[in-house]
PDB file of the backbone (N, CA, C, O) and the ligand in Angstrom, with CONECT records:
HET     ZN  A 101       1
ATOM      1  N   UNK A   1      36.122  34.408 -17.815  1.00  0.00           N
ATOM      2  CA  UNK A   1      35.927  33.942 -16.433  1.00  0.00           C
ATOM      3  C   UNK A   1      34.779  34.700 -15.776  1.00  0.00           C
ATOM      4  O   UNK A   1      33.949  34.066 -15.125  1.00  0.00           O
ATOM      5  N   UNK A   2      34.657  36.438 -15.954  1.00  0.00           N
ATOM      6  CA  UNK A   2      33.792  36.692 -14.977  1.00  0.00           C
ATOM      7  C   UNK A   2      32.399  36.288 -15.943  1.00  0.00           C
ATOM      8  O   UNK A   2      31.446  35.603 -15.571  1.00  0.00           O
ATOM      9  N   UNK A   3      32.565  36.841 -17.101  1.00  0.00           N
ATOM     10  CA  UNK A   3      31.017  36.552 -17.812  1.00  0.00           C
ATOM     11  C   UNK A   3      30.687  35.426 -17.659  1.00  0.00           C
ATOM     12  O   UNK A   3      29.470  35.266 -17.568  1.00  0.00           O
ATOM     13  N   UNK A   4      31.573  34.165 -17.561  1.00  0.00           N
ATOM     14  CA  UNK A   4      31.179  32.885 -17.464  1.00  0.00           C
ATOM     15  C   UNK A   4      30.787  32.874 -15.581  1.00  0.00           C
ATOM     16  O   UNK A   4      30.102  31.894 -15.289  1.00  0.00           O
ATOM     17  N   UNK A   5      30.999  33.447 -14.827  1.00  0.00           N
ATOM     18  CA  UNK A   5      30.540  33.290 -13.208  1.00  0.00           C
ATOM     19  C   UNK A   5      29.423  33.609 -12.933  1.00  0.00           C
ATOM     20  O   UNK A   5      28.579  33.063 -12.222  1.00  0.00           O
ATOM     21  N   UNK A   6      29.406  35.342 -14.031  1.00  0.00           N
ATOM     22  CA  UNK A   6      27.792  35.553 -13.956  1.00  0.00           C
ATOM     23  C   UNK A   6      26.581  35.196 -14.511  1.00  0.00           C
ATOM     24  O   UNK A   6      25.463  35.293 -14.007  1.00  0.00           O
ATOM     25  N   UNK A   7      27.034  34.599 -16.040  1.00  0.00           N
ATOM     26  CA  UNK A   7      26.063  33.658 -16.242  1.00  0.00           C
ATOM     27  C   UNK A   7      26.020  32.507 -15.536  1.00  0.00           C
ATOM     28  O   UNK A   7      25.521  31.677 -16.296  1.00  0.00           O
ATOM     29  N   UNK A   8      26.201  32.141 -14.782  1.00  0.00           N
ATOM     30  CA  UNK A   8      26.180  30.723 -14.373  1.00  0.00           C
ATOM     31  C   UNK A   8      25.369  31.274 -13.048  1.00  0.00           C
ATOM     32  O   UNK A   8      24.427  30.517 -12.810  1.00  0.00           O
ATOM     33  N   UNK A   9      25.463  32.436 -12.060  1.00  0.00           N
ATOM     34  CA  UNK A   9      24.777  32.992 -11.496  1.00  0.00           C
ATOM     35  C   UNK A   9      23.483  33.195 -11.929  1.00  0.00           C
ATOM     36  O   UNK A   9      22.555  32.956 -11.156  1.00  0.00           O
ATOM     37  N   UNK A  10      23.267  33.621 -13.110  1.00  0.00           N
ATOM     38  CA  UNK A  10      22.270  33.889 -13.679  1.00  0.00           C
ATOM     39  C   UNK A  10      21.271  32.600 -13.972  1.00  0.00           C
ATOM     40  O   UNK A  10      20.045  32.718 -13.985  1.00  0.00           O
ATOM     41  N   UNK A  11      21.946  31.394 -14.198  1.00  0.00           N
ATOM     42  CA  UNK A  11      21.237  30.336 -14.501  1.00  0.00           C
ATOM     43  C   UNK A  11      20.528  29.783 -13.409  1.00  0.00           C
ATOM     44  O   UNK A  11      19.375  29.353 -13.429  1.00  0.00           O
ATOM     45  N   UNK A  12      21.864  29.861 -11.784  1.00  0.00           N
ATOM     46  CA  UNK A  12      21.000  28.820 -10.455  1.00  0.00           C
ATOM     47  C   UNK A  12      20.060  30.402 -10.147  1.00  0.00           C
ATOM     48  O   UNK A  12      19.057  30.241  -9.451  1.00  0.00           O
ATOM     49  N   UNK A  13      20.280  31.538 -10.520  1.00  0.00           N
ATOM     50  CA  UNK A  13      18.615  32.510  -9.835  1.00  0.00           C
ATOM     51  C   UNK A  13      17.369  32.275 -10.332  1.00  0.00           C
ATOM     52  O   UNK A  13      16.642  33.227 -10.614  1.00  0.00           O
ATOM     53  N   UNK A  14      16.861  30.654 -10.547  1.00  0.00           N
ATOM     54  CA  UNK A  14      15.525  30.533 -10.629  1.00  0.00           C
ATOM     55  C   UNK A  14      14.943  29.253 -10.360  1.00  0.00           C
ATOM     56  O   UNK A  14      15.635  28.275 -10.644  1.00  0.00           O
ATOM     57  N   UNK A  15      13.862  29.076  -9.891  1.00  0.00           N
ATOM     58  CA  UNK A  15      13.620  27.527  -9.662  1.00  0.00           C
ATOM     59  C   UNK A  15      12.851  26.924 -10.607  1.00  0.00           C
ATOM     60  O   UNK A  15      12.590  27.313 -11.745  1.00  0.00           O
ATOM     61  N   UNK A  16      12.467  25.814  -9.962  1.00  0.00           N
ATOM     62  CA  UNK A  16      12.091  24.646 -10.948  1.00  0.00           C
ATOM     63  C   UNK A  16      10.009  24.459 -10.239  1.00  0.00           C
ATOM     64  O   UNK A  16       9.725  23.979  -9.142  1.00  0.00           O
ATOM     65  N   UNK A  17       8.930  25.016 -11.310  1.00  0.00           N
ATOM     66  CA  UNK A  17       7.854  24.503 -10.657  1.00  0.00           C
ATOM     67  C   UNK A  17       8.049  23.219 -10.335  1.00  0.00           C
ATOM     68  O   UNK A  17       8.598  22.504 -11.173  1.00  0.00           O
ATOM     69  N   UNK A  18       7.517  22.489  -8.666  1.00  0.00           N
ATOM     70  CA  UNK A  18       7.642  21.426  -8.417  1.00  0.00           C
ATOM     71  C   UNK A  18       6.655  20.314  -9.208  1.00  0.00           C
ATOM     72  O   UNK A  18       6.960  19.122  -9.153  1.00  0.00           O
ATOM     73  N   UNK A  19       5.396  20.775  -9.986  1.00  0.00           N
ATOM     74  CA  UNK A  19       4.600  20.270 -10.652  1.00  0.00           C
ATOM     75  C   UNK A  19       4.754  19.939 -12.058  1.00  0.00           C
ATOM     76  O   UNK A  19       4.366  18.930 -12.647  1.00  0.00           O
ATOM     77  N   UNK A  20       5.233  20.708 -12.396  1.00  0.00           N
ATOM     78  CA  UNK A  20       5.578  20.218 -14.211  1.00  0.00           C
ATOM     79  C   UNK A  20       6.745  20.811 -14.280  1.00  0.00           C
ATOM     80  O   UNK A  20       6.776  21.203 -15.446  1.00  0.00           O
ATOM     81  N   UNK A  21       7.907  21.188 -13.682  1.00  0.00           N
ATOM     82  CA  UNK A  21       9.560  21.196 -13.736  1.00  0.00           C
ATOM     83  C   UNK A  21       9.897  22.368 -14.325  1.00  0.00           C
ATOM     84  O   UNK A  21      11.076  22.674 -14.144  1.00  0.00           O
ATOM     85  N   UNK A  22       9.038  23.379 -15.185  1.00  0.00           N
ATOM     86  CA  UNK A  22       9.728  24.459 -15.985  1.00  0.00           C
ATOM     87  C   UNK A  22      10.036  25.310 -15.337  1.00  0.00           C
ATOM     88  O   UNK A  22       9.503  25.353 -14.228  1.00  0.00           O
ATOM     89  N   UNK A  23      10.879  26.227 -15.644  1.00  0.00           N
ATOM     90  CA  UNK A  23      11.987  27.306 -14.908  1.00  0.00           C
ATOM     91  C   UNK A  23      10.836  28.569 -14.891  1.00  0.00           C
ATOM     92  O   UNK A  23      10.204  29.032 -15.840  1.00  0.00           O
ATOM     93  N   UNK A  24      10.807  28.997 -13.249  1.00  0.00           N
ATOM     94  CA  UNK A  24       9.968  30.095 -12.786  1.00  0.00           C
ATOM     95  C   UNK A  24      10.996  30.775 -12.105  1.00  0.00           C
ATOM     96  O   UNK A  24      12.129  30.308 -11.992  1.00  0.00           O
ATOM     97  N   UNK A  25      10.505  32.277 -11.472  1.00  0.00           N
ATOM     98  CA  UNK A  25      11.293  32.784 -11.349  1.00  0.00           C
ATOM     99  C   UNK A  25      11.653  32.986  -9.619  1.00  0.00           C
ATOM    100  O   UNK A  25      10.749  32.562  -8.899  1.00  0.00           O
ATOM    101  N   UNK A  26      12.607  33.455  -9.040  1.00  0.00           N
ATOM    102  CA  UNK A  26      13.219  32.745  -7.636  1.00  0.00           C
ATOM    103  C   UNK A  26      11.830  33.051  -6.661  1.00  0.00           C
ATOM    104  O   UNK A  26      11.366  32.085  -6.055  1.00  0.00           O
ATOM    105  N   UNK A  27      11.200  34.329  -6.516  1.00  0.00           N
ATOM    106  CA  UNK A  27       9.993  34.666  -5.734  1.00  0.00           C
ATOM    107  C   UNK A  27       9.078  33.925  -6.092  1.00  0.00           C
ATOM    108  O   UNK A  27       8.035  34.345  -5.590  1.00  0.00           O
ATOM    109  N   UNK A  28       8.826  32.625  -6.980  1.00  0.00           N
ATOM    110  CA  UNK A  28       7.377  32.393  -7.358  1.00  0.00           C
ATOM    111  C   UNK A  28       7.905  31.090  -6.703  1.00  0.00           C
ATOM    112  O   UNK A  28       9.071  30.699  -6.752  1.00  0.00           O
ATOM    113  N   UNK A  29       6.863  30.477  -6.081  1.00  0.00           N
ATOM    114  CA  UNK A  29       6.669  28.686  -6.317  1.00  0.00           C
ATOM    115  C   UNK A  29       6.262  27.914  -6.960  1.00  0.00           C
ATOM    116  O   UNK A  29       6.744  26.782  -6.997  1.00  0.00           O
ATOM    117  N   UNK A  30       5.096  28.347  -7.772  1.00  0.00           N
ATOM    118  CA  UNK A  30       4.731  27.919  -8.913  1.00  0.00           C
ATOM    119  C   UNK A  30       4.577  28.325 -10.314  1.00  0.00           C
ATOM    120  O   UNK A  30       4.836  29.527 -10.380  1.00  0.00           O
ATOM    121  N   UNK A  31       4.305  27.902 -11.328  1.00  0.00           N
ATOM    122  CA  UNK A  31       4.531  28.713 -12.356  1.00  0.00           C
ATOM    123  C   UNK A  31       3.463  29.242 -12.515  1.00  0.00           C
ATOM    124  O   UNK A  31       3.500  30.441 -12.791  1.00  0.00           O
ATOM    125  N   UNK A  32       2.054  28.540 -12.399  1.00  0.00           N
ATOM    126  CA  UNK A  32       0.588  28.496 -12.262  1.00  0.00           C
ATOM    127  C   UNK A  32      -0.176  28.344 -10.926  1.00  0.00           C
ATOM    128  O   UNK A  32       0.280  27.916  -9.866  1.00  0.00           O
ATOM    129  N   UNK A  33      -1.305  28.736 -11.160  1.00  0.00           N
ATOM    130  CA  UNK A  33      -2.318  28.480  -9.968  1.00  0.00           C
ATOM    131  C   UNK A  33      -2.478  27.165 -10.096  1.00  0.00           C
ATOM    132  O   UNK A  33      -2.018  26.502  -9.166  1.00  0.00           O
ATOM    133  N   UNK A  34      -3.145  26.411 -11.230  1.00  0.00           N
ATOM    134  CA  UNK A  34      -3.232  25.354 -11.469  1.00  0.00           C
ATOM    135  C   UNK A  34      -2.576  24.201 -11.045  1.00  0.00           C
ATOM    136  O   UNK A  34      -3.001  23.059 -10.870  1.00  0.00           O
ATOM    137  N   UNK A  35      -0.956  24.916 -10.846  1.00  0.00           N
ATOM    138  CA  UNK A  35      -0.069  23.750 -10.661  1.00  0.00           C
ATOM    139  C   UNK A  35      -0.039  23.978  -9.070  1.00  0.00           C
ATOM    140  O   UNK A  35       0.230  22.930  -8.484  1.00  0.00           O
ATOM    141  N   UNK A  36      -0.212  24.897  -8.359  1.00  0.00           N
ATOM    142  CA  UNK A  36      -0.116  25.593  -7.179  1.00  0.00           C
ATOM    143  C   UNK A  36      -1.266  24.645  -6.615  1.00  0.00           C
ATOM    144  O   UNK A  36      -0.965  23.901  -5.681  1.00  0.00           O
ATOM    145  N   UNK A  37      -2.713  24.619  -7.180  1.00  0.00           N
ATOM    146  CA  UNK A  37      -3.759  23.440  -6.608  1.00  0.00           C
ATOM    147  C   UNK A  37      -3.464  22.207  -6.699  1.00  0.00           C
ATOM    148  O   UNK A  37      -3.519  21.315  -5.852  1.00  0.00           O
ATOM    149  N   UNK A  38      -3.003  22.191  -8.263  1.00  0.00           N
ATOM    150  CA  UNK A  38      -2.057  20.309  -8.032  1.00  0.00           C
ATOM    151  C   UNK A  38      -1.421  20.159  -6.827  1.00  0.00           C
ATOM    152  O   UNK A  38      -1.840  19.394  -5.959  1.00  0.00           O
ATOM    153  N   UNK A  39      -0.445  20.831  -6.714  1.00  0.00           N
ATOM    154  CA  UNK A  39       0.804  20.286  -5.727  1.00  0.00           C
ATOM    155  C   UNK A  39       0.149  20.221  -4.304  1.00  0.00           C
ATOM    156  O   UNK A  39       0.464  19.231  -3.643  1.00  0.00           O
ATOM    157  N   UNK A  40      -0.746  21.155  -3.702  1.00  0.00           N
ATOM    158  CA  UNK A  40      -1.349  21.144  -2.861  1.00  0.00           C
ATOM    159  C   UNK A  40      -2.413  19.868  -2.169  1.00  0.00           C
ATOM    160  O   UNK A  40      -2.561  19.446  -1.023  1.00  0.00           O
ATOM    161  N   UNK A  41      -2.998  19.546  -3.411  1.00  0.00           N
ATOM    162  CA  UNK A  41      -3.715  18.587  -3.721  1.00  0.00           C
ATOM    163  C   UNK A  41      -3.049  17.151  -3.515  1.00  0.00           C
ATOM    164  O   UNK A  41      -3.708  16.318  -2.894  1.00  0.00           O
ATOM    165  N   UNK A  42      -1.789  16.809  -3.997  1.00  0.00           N
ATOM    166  CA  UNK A  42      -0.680  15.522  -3.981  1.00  0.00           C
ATOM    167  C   UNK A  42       0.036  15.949  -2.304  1.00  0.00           C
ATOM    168  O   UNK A  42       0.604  15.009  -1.748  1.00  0.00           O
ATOM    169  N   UNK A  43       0.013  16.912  -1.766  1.00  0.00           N
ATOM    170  CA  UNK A  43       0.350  17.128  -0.444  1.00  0.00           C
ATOM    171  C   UNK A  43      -0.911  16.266  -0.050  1.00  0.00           C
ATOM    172  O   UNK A  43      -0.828  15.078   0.261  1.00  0.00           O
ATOM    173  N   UNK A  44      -2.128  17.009  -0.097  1.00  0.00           N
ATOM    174  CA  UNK A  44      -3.175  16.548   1.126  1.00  0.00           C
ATOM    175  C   UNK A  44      -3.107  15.424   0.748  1.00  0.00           C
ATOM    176  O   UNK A  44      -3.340  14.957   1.863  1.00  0.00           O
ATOM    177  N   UNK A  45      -2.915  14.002  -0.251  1.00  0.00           N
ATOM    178  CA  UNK A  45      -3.112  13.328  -0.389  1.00  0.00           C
ATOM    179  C   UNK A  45      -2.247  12.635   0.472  1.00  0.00           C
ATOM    180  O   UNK A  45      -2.570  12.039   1.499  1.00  0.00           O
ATOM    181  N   UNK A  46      -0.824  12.784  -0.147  1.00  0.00           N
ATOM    182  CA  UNK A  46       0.274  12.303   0.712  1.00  0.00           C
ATOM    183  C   UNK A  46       0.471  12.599   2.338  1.00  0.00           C
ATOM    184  O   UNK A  46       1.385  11.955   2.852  1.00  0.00           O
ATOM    185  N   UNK A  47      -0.074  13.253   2.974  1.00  0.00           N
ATOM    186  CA  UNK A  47      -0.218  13.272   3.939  1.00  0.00           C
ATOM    187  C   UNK A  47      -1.432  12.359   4.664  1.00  0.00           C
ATOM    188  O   UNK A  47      -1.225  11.737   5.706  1.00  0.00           O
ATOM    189  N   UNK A  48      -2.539  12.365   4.068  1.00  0.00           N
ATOM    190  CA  UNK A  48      -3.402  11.247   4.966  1.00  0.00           C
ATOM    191  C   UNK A  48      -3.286  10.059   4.158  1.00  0.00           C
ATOM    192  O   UNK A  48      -4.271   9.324   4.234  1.00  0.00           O
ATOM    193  N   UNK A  49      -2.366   9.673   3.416  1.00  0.00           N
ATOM    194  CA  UNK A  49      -1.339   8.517   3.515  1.00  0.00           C
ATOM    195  C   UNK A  49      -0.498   8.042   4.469  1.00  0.00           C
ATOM    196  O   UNK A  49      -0.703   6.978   5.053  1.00  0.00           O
ATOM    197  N   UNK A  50       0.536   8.828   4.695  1.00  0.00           N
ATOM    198  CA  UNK A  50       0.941   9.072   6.155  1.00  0.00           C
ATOM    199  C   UNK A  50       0.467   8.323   7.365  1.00  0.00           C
ATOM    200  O   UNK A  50       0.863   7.233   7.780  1.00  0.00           O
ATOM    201  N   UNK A  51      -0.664   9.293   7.961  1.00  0.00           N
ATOM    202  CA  UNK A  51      -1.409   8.569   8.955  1.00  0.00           C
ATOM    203  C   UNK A  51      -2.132   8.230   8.662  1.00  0.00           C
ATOM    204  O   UNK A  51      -2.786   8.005   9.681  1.00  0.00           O
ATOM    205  N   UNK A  52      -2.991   7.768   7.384  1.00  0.00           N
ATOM    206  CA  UNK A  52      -3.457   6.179   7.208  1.00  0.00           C
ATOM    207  C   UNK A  52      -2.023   4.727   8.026  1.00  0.00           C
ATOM    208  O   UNK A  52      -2.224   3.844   8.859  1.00  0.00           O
ATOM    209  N   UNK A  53      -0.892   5.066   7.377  1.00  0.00           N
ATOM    210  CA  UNK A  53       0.307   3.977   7.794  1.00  0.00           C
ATOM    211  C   UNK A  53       0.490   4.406   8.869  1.00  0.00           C
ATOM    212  O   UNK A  53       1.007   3.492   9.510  1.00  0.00           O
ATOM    213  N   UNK A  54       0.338   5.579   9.702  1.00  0.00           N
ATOM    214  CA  UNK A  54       0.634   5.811  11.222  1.00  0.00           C
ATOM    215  C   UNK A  54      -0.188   4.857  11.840  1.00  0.00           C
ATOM    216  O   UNK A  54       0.171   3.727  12.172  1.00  0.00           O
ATOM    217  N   UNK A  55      -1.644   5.497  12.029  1.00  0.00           N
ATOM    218  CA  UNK A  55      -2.768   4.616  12.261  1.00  0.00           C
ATOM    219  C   UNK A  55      -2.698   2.881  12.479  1.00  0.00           C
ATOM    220  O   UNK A  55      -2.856   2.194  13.488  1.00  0.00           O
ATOM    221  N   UNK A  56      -2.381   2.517  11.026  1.00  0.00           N
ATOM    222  CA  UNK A  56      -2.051   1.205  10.602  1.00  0.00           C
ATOM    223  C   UNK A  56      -1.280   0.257  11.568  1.00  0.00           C
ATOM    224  O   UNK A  56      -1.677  -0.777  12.105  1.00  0.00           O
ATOM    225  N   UNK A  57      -0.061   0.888  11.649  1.00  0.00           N
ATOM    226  CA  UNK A  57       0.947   0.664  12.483  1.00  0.00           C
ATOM    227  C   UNK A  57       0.726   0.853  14.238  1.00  0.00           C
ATOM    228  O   UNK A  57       1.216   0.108  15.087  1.00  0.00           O
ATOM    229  N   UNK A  58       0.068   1.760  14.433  1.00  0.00           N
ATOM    230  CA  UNK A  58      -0.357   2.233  15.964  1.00  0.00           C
ATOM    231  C   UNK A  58      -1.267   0.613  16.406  1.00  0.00           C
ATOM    232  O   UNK A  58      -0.964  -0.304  17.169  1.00  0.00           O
ATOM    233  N   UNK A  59      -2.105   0.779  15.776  1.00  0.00           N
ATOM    234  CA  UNK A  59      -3.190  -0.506  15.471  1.00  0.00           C
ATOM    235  C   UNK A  59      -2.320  -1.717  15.750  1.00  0.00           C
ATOM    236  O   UNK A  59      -2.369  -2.073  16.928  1.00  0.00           O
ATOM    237  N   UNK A  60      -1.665  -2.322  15.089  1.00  0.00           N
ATOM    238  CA  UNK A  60      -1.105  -3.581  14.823  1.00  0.00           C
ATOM    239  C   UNK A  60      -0.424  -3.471  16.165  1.00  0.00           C
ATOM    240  O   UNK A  60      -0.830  -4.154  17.105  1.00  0.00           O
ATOM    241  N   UNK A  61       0.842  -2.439  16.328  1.00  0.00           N
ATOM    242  CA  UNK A  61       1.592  -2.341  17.998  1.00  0.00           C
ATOM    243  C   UNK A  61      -0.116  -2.763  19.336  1.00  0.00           C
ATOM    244  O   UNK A  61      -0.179  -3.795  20.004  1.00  0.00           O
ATOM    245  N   UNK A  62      -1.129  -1.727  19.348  1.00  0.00           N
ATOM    246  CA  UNK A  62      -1.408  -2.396  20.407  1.00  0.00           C
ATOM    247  C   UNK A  62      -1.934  -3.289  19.959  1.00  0.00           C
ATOM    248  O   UNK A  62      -0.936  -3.995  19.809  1.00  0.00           O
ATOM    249  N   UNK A  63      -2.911  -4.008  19.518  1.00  0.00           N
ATOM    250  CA  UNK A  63      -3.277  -5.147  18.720  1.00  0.00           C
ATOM    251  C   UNK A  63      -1.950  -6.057  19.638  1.00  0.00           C
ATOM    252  O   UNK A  63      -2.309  -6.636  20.663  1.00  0.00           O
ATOM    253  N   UNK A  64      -0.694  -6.128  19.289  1.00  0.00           N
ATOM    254  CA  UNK A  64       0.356  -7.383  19.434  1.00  0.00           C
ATOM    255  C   UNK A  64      -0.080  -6.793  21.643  1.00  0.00           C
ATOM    256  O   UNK A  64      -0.419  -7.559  22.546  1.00  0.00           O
ATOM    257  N   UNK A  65       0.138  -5.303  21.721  1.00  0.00           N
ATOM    258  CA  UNK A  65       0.595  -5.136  23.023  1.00  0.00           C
ATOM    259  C   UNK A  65      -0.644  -5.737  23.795  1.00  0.00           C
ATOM    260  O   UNK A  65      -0.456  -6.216  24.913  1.00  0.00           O
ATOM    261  N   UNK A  66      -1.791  -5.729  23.287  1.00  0.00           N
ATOM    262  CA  UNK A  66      -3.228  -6.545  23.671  1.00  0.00           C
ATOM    263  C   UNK A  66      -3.078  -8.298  23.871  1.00  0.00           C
ATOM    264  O   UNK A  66      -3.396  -8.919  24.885  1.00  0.00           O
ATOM    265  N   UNK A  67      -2.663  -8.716  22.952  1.00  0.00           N
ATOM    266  CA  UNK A  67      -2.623  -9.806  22.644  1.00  0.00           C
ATOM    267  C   UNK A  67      -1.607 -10.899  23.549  1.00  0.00           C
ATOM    268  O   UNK A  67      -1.971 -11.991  23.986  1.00  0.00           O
ATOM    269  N   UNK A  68      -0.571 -10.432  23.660  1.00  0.00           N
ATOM    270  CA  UNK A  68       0.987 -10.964  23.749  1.00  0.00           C
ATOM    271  C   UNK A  68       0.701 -11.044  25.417  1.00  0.00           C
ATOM    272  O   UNK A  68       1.082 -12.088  25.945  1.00  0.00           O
ATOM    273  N   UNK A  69       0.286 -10.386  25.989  1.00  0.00           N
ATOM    274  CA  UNK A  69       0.412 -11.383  27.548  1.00  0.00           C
ATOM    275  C   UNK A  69      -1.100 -12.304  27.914  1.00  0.00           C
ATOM    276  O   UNK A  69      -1.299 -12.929  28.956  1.00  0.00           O
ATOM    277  N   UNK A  70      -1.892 -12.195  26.943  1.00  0.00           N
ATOM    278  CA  UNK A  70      -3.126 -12.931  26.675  1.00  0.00           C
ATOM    279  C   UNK A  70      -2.257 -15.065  26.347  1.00  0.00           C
ATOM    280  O   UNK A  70      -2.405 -16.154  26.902  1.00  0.00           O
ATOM    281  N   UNK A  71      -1.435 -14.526  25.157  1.00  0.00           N
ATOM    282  CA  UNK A  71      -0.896 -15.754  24.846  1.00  0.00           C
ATOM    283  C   UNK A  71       0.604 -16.380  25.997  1.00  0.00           C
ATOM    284  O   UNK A  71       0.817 -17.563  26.264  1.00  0.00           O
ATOM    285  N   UNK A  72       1.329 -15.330  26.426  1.00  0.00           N
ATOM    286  CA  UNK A  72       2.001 -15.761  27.512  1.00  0.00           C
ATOM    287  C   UNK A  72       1.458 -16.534  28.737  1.00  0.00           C
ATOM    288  O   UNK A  72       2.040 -17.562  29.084  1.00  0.00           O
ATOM    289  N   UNK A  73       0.377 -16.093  29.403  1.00  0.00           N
ATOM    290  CA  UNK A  73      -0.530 -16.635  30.829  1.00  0.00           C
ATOM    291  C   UNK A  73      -0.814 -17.589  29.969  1.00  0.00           C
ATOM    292  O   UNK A  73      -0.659 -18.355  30.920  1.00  0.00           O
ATOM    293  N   UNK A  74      -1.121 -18.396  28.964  1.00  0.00           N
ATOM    294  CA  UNK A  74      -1.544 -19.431  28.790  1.00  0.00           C
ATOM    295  C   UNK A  74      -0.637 -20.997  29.040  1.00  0.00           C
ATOM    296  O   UNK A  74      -1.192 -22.074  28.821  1.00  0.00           O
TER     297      UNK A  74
HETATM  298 ZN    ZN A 101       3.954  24.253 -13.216  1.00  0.00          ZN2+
END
């Protein structure tokens, strides 16, 4: 029981690089620099994705809020 608690302790004290999944250790975030510029890199991307569709969406709302008492008075 206890050897089995502390290994099992022993197993969740480490994480997972978010870039290629292999087991690093609890203070690190990445396993690599490399993967450390990847992940960084798929952030900045995913983020002006984001507000590209913020934008997108902002656009289209006034676009309709422009439009819509243009076609009502008619
Ligand atoms: Zn990695």
């Amino acid at each position: 029981m206890s050897w089995k608690s502390s290994l099992k302790k022993r197993i969740d004290e480490h994480k997972h690089c978010p870039v290629c999944g292999i087991s690093i250790p609890q203070d690190k975030e990445f396993c690599t620099i490399e993967c450390r510029d990847k992940y960084q890199g798929y952030d900045k991307k995913k983020k002006r994705g984001n507000i590209l569709q913020i934008v997108l969406i902002a656009g289209v709302m006034i676009v309709f809020l422009v439009v819509m008492p243009f076609l009502q008075n008619r």
